[in-house]
PDB file of N, CA, C and O in Angstrom:
ATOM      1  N   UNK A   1     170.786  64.069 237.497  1.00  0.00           N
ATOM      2  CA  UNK A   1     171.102  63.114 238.544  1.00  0.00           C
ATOM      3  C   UNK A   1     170.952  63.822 239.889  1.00  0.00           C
ATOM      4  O   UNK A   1     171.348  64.978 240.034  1.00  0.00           O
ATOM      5  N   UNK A   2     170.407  63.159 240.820  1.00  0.00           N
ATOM      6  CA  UNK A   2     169.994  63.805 242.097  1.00  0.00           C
ATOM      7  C   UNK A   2     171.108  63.535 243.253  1.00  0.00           C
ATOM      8  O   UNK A   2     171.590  62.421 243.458  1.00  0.00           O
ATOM      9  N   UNK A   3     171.382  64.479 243.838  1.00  0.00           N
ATOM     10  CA  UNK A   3     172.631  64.242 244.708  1.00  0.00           C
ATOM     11  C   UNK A   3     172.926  63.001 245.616  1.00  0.00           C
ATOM     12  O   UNK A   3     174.012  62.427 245.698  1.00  0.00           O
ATOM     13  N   UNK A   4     171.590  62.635 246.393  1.00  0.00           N
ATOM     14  CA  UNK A   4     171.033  61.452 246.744  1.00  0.00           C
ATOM     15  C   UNK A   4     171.851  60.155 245.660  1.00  0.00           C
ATOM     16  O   UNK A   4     172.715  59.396 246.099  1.00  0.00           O
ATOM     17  N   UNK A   5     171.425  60.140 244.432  1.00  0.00           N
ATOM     18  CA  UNK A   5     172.407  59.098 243.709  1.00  0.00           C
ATOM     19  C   UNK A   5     173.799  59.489 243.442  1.00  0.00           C
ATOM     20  O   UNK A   5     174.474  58.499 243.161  1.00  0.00           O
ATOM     21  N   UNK A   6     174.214  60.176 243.435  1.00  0.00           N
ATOM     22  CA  UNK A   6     175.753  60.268 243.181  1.00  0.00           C
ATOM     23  C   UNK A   6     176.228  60.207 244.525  1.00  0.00           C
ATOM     24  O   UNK A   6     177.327  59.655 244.569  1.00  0.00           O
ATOM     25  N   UNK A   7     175.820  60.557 245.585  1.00  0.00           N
ATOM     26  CA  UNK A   7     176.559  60.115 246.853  1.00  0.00           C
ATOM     27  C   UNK A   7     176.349  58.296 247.173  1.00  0.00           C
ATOM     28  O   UNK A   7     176.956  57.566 247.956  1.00  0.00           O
ATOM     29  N   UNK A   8     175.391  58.042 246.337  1.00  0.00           N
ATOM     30  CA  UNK A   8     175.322  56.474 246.558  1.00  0.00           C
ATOM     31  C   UNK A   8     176.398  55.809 245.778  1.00  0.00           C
ATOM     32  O   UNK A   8     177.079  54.827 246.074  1.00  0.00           O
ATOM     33  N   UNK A   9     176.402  56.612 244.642  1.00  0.00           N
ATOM     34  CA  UNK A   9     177.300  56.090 243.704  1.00  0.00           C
ATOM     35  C   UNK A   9     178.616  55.819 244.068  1.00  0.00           C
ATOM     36  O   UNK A   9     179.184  54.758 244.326  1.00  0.00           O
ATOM     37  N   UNK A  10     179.162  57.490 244.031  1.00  0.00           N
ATOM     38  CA  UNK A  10     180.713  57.715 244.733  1.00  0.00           C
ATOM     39  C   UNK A  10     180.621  56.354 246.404  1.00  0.00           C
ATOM     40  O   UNK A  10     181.563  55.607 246.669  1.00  0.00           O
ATOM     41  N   UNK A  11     179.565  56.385 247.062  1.00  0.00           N
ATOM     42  CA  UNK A  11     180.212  55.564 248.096  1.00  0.00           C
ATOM     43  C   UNK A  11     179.983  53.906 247.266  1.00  0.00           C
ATOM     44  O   UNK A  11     180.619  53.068 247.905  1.00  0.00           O
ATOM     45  N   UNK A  12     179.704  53.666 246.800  1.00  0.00           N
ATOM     46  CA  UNK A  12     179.299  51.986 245.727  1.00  0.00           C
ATOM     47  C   UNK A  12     181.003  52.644 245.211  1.00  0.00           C
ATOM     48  O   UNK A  12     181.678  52.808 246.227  1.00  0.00           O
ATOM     49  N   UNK A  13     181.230  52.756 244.834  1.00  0.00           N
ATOM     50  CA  UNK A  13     182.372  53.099 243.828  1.00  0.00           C
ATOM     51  C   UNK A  13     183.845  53.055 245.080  1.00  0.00           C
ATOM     52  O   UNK A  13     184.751  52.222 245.081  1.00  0.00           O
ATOM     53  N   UNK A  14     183.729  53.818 245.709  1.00  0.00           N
ATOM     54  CA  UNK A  14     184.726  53.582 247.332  1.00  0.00           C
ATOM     55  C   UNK A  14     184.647  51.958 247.768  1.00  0.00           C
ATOM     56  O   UNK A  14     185.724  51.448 248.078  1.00  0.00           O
ATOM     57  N   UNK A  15     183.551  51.186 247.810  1.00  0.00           N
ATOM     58  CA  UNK A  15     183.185  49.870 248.390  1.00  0.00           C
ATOM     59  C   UNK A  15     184.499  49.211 247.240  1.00  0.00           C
ATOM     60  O   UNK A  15     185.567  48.619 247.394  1.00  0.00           O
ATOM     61  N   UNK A  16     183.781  49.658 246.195  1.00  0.00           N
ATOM     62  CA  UNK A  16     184.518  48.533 245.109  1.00  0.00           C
ATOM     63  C   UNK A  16     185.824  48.807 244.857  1.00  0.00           C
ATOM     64  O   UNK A  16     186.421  47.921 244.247  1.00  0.00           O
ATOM     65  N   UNK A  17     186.566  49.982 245.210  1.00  0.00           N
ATOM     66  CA  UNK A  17     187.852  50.109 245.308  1.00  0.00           C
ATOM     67  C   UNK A  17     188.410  49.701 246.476  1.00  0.00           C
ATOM     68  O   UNK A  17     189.626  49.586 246.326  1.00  0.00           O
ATOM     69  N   UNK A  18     188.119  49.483 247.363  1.00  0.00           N
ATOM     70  CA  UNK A  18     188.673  49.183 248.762  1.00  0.00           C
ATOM     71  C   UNK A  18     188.680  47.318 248.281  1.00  0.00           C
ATOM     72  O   UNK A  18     189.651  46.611 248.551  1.00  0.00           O
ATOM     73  N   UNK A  19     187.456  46.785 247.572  1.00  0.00           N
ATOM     74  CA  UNK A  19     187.386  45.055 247.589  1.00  0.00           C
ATOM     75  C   UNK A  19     188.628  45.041 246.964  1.00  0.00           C
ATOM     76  O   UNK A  19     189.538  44.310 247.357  1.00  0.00           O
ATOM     77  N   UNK A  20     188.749  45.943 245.836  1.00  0.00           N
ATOM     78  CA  UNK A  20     189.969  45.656 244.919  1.00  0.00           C
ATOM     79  C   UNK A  20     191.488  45.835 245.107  1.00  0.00           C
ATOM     80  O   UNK A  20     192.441  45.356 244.492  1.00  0.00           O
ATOM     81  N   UNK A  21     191.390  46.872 246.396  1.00  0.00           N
ATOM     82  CA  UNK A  21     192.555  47.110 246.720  1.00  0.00           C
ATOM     83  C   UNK A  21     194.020  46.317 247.349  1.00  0.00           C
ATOM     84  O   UNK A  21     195.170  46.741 247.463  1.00  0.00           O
ATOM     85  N   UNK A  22     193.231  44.639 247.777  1.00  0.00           N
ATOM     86  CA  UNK A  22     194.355  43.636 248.393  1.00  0.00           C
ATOM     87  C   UNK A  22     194.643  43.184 246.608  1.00  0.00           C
ATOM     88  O   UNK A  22     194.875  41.977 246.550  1.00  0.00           O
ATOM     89  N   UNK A  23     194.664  43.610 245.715  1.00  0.00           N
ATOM     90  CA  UNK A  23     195.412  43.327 244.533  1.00  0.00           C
ATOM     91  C   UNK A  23     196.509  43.552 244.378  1.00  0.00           C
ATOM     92  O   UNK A  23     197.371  42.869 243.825  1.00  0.00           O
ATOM     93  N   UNK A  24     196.589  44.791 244.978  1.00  0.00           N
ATOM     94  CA  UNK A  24     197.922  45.955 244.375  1.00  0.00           C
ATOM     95  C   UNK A  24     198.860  45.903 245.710  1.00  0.00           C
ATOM     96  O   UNK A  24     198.638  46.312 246.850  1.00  0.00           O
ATOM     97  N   UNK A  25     199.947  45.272 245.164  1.00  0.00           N
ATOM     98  CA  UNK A  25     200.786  45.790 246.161  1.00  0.00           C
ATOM     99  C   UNK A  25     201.108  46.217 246.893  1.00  0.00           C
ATOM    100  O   UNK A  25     201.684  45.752 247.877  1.00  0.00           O
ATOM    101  N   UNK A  26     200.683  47.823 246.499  1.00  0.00           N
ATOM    102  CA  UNK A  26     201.607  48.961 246.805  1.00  0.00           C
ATOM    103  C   UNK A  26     200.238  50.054 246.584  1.00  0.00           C
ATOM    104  O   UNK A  26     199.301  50.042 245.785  1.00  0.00           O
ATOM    105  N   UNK A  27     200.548  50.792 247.471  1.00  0.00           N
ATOM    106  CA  UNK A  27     199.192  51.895 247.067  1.00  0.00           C
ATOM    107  C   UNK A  27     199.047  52.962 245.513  1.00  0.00           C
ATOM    108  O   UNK A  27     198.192  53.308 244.697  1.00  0.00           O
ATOM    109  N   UNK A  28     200.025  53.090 245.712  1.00  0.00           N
ATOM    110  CA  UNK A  28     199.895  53.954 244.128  1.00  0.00           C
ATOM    111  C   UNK A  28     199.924  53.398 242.476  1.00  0.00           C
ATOM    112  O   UNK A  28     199.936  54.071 241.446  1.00  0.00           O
ATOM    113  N   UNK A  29     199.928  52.346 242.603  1.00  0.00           N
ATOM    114  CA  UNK A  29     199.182  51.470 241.179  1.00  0.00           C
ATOM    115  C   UNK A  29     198.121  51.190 241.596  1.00  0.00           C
ATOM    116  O   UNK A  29     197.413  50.774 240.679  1.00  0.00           O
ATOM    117  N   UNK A  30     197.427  51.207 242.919  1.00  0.00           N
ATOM    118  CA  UNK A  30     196.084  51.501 243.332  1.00  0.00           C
ATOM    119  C   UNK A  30     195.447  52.493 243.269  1.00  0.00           C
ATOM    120  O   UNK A  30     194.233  52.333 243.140  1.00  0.00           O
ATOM    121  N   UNK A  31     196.006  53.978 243.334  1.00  0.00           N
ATOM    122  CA  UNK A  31     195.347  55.297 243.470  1.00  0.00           C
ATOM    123  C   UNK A  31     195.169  55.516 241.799  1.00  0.00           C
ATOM    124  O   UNK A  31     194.139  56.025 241.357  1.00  0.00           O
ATOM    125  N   UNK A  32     196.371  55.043 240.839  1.00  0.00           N
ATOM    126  CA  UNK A  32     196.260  55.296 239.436  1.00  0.00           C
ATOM    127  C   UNK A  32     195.342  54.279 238.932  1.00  0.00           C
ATOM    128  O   UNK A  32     194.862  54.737 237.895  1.00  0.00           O
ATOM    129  N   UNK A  33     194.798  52.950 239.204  1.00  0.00           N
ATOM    130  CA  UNK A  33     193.667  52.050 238.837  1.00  0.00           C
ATOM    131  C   UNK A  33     192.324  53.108 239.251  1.00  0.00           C
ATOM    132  O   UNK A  33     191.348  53.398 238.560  1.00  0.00           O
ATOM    133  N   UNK A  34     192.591  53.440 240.288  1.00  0.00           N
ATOM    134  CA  UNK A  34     191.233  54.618 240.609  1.00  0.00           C
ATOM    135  C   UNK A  34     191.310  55.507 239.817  1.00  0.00           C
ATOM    136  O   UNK A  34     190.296  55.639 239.132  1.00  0.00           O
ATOM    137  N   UNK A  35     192.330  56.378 239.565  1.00  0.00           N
ATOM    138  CA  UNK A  35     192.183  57.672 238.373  1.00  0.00           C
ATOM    139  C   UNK A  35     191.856  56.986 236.861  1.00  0.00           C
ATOM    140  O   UNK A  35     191.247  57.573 235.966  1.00  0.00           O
ATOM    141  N   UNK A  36     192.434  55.514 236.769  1.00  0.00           N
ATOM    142  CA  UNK A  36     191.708  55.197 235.439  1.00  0.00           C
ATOM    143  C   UNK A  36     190.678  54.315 234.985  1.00  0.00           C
ATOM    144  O   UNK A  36     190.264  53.981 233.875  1.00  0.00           O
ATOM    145  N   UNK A  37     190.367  54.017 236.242  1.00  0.00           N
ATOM    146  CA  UNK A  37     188.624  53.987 235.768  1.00  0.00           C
ATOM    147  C   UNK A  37     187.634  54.955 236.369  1.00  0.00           C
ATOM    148  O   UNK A  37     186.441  54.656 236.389  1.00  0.00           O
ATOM    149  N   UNK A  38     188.013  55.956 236.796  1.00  0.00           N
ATOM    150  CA  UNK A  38     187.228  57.281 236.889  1.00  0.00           C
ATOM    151  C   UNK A  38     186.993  58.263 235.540  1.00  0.00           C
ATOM    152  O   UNK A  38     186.062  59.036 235.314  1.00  0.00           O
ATOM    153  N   UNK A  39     188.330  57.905 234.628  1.00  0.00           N
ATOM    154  CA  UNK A  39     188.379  58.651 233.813  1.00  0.00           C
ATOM    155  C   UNK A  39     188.027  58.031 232.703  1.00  0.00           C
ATOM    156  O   UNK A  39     187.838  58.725 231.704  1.00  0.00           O
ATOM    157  N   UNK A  40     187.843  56.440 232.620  1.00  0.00           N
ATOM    158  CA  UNK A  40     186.789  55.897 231.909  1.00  0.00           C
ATOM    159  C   UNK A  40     185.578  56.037 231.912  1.00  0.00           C
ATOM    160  O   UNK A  40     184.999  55.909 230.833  1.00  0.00           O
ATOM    161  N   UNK A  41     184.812  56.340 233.105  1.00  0.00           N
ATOM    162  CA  UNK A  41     183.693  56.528 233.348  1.00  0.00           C
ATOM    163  C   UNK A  41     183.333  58.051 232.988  1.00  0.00           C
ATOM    164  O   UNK A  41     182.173  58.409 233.189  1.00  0.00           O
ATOM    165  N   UNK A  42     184.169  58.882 232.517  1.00  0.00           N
ATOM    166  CA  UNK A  42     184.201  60.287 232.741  1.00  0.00           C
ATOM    167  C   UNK A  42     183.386  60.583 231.378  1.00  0.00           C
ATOM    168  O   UNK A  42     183.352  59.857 230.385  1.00  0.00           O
ATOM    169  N   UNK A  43     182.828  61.647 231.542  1.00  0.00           N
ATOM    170  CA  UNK A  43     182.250  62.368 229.847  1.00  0.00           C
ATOM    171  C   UNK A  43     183.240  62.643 228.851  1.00  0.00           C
ATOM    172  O   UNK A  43     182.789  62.975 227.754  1.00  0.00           O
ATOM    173  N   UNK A  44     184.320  62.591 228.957  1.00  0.00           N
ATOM    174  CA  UNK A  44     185.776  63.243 227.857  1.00  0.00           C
ATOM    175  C   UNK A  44     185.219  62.125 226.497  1.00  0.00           C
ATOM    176  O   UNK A  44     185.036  60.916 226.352  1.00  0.00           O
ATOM    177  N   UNK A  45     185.136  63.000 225.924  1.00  0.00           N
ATOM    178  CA  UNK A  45     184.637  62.121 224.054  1.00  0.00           C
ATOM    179  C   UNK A  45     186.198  60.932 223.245  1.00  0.00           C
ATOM    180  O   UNK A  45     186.176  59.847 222.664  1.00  0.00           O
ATOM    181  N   UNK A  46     187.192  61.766 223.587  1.00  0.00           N
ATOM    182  CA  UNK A  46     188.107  60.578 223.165  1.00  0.00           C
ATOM    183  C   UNK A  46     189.188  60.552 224.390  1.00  0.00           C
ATOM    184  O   UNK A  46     189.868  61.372 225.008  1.00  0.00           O
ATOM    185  N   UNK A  47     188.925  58.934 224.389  1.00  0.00           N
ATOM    186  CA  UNK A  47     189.809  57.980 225.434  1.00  0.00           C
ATOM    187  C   UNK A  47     190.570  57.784 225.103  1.00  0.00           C
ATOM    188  O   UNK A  47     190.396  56.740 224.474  1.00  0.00           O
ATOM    189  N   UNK A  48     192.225  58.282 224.978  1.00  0.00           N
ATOM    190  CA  UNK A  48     193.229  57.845 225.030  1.00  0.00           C
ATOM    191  C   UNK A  48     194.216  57.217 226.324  1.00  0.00           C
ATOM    192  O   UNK A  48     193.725  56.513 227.206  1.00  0.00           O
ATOM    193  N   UNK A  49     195.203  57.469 226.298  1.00  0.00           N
ATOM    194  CA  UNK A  49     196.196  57.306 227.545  1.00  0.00           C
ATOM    195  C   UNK A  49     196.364  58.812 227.751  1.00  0.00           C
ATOM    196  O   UNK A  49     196.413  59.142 228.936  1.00  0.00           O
ATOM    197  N   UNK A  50     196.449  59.668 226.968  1.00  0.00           N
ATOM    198  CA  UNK A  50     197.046  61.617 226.911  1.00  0.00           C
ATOM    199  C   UNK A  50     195.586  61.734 228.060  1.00  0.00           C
ATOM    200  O   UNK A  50     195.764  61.813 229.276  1.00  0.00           O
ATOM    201  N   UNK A  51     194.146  61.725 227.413  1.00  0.00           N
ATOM    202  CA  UNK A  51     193.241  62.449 227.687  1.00  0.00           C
ATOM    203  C   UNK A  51     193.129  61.538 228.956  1.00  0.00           C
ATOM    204  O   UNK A  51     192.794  62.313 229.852  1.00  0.00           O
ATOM    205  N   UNK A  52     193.273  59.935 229.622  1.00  0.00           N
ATOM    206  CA  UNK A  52     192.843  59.828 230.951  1.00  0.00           C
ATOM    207  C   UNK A  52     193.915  60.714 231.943  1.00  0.00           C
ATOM    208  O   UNK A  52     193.621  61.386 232.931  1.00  0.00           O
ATOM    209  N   UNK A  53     195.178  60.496 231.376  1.00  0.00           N
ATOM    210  CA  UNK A  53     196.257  61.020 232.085  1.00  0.00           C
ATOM    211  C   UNK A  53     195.792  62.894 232.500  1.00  0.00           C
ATOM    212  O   UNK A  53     195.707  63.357 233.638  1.00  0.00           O
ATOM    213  N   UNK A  54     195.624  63.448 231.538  1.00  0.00           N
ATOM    214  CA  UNK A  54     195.205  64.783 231.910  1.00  0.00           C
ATOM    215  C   UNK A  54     193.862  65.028 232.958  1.00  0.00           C
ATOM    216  O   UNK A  54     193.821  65.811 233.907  1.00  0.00           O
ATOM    217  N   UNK A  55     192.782  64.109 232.480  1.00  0.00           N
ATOM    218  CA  UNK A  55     191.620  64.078 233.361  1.00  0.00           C
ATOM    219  C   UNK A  55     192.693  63.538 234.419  1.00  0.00           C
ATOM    220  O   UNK A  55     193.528  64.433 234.557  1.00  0.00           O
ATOM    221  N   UNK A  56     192.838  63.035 234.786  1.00  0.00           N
ATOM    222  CA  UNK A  56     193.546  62.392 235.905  1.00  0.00           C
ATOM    223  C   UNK A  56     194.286  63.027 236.758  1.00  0.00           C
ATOM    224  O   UNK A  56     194.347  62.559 237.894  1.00  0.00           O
ATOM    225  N   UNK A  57     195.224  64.552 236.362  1.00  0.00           N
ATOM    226  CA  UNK A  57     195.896  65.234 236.849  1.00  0.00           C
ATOM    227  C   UNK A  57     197.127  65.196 236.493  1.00  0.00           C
ATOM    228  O   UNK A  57     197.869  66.123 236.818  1.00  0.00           O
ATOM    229  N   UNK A  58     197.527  64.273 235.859  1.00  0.00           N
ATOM    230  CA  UNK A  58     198.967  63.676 235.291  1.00  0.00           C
ATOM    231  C   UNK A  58     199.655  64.475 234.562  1.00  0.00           C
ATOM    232  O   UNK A  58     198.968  64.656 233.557  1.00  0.00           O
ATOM    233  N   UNK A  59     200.769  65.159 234.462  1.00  0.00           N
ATOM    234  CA  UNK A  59     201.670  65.369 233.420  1.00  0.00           C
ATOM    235  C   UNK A  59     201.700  65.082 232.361  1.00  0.00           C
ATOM    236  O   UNK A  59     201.683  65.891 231.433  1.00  0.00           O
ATOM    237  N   UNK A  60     201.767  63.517 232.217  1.00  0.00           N
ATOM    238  CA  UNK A  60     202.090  62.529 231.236  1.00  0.00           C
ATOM    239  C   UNK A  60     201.460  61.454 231.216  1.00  0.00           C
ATOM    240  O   UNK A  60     200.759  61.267 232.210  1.00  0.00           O
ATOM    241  N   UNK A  61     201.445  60.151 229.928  1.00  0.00           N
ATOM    242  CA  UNK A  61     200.581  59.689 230.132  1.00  0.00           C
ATOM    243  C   UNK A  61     201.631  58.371 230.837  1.00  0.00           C
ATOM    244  O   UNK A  61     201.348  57.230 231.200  1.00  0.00           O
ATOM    245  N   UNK A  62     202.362  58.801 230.829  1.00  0.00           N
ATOM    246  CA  UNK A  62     203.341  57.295 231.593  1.00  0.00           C
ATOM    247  C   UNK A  62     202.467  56.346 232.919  1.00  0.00           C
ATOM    248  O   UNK A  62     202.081  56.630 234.053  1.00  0.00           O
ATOM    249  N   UNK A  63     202.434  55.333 232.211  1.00  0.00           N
ATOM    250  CA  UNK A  63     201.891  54.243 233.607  1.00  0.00           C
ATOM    251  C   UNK A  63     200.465  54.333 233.063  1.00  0.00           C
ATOM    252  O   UNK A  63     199.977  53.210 233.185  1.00  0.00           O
ATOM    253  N   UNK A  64     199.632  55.128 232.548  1.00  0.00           N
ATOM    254  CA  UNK A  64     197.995  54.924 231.797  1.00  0.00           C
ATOM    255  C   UNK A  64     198.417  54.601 231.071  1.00  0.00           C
ATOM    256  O   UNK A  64     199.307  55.035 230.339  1.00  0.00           O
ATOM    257  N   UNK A  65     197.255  52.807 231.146  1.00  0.00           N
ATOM    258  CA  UNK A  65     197.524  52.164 230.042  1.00  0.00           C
ATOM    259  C   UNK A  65     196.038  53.004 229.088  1.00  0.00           C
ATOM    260  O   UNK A  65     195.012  53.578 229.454  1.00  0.00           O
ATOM    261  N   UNK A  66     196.653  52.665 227.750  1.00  0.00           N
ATOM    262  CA  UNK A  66     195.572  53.039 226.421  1.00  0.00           C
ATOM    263  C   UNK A  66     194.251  51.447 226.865  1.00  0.00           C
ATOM    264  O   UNK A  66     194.413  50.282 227.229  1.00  0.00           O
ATOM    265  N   UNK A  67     192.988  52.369 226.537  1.00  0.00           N
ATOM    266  CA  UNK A  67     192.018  51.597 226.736  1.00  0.00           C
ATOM    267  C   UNK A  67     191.917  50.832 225.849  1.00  0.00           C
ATOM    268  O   UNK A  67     191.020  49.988 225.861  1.00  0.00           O
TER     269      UNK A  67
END
């Protein structure tokens, strides 16, 4: 992948979190909707709630829902 597309990407990906963002309340069930579909999109072979939560930075998997 050429840097050229992943900077298109990551900013396509910013667009569509910002449309989505008058959903959420509150910002941080917004920042964790971003860590879990980043970490859906991610290469990790099994998707749990443990493995987005860790890709994610998380402690725990509390608040990732299981895909």
């Amino acid at each position: 992948m050429a840097l050229d597309d992943l900077d298109g990407w990551s900013a396509a990906f910013d667009e569509l979190m910002l449309r989505l963002a008058a959903r959420f309340g509150r910002v941080e069930p917004r920042r964790r909707a971003r860590k879990y579909v980043l970490g859906l999109l991610s290469p990790i072979a099994a998707k749990n709630s443990w493995t987005l939560a860790e890709a994610a930075g998380d402690q725990s998997p509390d608040g990732m829902p299981t895909p």
